[in-house]
C-alpha positions in Angstrom: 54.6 188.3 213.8 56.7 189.5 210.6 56.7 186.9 208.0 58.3 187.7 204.3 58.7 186.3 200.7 61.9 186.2 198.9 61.9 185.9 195.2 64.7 185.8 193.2 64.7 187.8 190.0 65.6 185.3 187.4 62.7 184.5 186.0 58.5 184.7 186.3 57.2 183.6 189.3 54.8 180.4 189.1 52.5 178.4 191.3 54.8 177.6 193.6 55.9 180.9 194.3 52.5 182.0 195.2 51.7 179.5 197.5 54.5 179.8 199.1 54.1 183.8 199.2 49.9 183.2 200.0 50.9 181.5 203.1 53.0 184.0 205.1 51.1 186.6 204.1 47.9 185.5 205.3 50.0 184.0 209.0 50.8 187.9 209.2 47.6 188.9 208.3 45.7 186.7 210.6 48.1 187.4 213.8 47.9 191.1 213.1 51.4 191.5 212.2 53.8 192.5 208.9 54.5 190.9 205.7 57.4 191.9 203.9 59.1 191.7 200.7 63.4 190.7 200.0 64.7 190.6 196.7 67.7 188.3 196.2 69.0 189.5 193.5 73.4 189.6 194.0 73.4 186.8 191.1 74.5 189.4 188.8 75.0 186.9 186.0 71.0 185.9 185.3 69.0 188.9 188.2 67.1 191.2 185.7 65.5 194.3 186.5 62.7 193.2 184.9 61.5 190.1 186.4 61.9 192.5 189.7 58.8 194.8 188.6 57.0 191.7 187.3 57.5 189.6 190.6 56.0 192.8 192.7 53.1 192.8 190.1 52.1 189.4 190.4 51.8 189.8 194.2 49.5 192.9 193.5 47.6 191.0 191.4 46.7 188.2 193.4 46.1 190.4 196.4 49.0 190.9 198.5 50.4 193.5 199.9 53.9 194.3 201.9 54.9 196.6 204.4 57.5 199.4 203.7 59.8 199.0 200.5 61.3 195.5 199.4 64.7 194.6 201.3 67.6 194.9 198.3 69.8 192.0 199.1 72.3 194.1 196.3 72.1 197.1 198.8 73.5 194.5 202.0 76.6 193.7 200.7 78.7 195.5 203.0 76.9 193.4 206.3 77.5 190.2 204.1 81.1 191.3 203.7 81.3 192.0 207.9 79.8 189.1 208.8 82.3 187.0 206.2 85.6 189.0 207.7 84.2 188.4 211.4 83.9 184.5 211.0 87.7 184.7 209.0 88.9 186.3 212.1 87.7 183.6 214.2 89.1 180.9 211.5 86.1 179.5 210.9 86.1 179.6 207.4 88.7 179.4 204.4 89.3 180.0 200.6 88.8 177.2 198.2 90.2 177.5 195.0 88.6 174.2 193.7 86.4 174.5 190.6 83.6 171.9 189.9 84.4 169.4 187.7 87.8 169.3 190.8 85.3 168.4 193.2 82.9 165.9 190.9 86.2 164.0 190.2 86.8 163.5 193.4 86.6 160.2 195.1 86.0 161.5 198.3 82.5 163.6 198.0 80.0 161.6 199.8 76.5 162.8 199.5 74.3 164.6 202.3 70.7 166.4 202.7 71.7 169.5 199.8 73.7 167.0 197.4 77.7 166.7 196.8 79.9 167.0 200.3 83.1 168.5 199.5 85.6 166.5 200.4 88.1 169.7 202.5 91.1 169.7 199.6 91.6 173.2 200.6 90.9 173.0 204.1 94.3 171.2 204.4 96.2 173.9 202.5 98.8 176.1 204.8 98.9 179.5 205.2 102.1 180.4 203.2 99.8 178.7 200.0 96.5 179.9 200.9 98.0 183.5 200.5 99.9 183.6 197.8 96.6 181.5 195.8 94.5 184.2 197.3 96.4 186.6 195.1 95.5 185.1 191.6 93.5 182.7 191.6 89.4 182.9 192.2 88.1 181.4 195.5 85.1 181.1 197.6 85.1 181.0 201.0 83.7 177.6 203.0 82.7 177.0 206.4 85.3 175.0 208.6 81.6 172.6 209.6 83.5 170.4 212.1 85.0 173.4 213.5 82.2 175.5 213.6 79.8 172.9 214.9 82.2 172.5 217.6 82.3 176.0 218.9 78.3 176.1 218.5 77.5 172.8 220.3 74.6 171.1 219.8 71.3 173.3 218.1 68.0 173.0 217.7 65.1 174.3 215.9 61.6 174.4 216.2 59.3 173.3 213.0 55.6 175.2 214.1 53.3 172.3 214.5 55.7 169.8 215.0 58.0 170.9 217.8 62.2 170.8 218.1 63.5 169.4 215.8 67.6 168.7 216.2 69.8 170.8 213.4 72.7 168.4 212.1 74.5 170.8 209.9 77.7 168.6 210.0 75.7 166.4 207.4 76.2 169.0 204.7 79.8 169.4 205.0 81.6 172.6 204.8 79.3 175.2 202.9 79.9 177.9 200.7 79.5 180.8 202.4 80.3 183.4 199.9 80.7 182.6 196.1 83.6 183.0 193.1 81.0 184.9 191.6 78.9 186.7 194.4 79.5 188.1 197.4 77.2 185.8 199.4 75.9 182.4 199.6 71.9 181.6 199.9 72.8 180.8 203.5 74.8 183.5 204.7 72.5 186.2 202.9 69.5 184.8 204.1 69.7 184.3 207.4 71.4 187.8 207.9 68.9 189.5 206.3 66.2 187.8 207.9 67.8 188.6 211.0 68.3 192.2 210.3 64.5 192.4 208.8 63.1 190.9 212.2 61.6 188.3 210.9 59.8 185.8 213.8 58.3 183.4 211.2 60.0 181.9 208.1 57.4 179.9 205.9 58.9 178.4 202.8 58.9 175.3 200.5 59.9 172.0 202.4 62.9 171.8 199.9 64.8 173.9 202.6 64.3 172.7 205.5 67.8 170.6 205.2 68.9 173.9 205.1 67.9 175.3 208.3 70.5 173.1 210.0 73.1 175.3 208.2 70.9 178.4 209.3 70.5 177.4 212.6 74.6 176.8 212.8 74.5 180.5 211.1 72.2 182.0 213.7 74.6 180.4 216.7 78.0 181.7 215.4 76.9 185.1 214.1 74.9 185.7 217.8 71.4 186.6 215.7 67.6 185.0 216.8 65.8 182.2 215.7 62.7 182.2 214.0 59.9 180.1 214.3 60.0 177.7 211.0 57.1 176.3 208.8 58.0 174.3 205.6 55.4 173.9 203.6 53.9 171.5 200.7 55.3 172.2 197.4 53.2 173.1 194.4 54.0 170.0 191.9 53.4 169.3 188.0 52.0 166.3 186.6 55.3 164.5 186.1 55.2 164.8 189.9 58.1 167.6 190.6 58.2 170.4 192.1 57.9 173.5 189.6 60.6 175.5 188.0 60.8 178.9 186.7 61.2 177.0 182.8 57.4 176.1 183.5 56.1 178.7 181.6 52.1 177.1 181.9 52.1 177.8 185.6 53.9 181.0 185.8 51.4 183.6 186.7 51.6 186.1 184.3 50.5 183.6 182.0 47.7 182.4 184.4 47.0 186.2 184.2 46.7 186.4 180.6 44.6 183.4 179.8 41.7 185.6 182.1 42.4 184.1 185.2 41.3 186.1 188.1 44.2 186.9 190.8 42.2 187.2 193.9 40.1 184.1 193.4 43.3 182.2 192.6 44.5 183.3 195.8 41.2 182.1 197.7 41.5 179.0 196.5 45.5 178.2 196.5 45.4 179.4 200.4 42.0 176.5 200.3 44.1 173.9 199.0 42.7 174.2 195.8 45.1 174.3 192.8 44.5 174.4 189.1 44.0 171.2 187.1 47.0 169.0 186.4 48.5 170.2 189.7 49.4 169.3 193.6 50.7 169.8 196.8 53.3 166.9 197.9 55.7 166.4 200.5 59.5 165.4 199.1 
């Protein structure tokens, strides 16, 4: 078994993160296996060095540890970028140039499991256009969905516990695949690096698990395995919602300076057993 966490380094991790973190490292731990560390940081815009070092040190102090040196997402670009020109090739996906105040405007964007559905302006766009747009004007890159479901055929998934479950990744429309401003979208990075890290078991916050239907599509196209999945209770406030990074009481480095005691936090989040004024809920 290799499980990992993935933290983003944009801010302090809270509760949430280390429940989230607690869990896969113990399912390693218990099966005898490897728990690793990925840092998504290729949002240069808000990513910060800083929260990097403090991320790693609030794993330390609640206990965990990780196998080898943390997975850079920064230092994959170039498999993002090969993976991006392999599915162009195939025309499965194309540049849209529409910003996002073009696409809330926009009669036509239905809703589905991740928000918005874009409603395919630039899907329709011909080739003599695409290129010369390509030139000047900023773009991501989107999924063709209805093509790319096509060539995958029907998918499934299997949720531990709970057994296949059928991905329906036309629901979310055509994805962004890489961003205006990064080189990579959550779902392309993600699933090629967990791919690439060999990861068997993904355990994460039951907010995602619309978005293993996109994965799942992903893994089909790209030819890369699928993992076992586990999406787990989130960590919620007293209003009810899930935590945020903006929750300053329940990050843990101020849980760490008020006296709290790392490992027994750990004991008892992995019990169930959360600090006052907080819960575990299903969406």
């Amino acid at each position: 078994m290799r499980t990992r966490f993935a933290p983003s380094p944009t801010g302090e991790l809270h509760l949430g993160h280390a429940y989230s973190a607690l869990l896969a490292h113990d399912a390693a731990q218990r099966a005898g296996g490897a728990f690793h560390i990925r840092i998504d940081d290729i949002d240069g815009s808000r990513s910060r060095e800083a929260y990097v070092a403090a991320s790693l040190a609030d794993l330390g102090w609640l206990g965990i540890d990780w196998a080898g040196e943390p997975v850079r997402q920064s230092a994959r670009l170039g498999a993002y970028q090969a993976a991006l020109d392999d599915l162009r090739r195939r025309d499965l996906v194309y540049p849209c140039f529409c910003t996002r105040a073009d696409i809330a405007a926009s009669l036509a964007a239905p809703h589905g499991p991740s928000g918005a559905i874009y409603p395919g302006t630039c899907r329709h766009l011909g080739a003599p256009e695409r290129e010369r747009r390509l030139a000047t004007e900023p773009h991501c890159w989107r999924l063709d969905m209805a093509k790319a479901s096509d060539r995958a055929g029907e998918l499934q998934w299997e949720e531990e516990e709970q057994g296949l479950r059928r991905a329906n990744p036309l629901a979310h429309g055509d994805v962004v695949l890489a961003r205006k401003d990064a080189p990579a979208s959550y779902h392309l990075a993600s699933t090629l690096d967990d791919a690439m890290m060999g990861i068997t078991h993904i355990i994460r916050g039951s907010d995602l698990i619309a978005s293993t239907d996109v994965h799942r599509l992903l893994q089909a196209l790209l030819d890369l395995p699928t993992p076992l999945y586990r999406h787990h209770a989130l960590v919620c406030g007293a209003d009810g919602k899930r935590l945020a990074k903006r929750d300053a009481a329940a990050s843990l480095a101020s849980l760490r300076a008020a006296g709290v005691d790392g490992r027994t936090l750990a004991a008892d989040l992995l019990m169930g057993r959360l600090p006052t004024g907080y819960s575990l809920q299903m969406p």
